[in-house]
C-alpha positions in Angstrom: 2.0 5.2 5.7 1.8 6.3 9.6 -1.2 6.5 11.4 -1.7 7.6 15.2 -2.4 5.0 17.7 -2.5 4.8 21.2 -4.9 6.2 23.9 -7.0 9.6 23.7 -4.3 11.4 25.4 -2.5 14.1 24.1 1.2 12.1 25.7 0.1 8.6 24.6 -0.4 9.2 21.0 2.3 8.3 18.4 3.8 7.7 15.0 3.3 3.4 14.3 4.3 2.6 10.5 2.0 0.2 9.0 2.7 -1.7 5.5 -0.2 -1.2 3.1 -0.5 -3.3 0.5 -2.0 -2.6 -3.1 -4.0 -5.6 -4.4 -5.6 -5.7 -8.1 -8.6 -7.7 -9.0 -10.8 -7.0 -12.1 -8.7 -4.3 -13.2 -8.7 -2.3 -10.1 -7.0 -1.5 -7.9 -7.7 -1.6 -4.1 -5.7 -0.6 -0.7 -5.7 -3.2 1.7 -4.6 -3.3 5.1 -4.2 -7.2 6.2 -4.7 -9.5 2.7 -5.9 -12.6 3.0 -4.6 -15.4 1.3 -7.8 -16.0 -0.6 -7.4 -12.1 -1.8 -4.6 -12.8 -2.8 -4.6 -15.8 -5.0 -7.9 -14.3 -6.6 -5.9 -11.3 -7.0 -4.6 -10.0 -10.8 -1.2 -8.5 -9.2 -0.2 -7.2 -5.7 2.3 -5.3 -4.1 2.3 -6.2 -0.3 3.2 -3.0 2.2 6.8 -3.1 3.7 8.2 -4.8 1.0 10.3 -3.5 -1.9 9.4 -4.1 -5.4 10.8 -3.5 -9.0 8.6 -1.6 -11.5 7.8 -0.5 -14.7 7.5 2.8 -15.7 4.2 2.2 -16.6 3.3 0.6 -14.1 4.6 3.1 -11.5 2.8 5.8 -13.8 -0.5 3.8 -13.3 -0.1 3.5 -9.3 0.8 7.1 -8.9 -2.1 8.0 -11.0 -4.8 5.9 -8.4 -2.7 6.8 -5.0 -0.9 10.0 -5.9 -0.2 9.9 -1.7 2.4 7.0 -2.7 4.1 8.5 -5.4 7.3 9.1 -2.6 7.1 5.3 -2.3 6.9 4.1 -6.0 10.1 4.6 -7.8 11.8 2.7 -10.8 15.6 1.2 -10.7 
């Protein structure tokens, strides 16, 4: 995902990629920015941002159907 950053200047904005990570805890799951360890070792399953994972097809059907905005992102070998 990119977001803007930078000052409120129309010359000083632009483009930073940050890694967002998917965490699932309870069933649900949740978009998280910076995971803590603690999240994480309370956490069902994760998929940490900027890393590359192999799915499922049901599981890529279920993360496309909560965060349809990262179904470019999700894909299957």
């Amino acid at each position: 995902m990119e977001e803007k950053v930078g000052r409120p200047y129309a010359l000083w904005w632009h483009g930073n990629r940050r890694g967002i990570s998917l965490v699932k805890t309870a069933g649900v799951w949740a978009r998280v920015e910076f995971p803590g360890i603690l999240q994480l070792e309370a956490a069902d399953a994760y998929y940490l941002g900027g890393h590359e994972y192999e799915v499922t097809d049901t599981e890529k059907a279920a993360l496309i159907a909560e965060y349809p905005d990262f179904a470019t992102y999700i894909t299957t070998s």
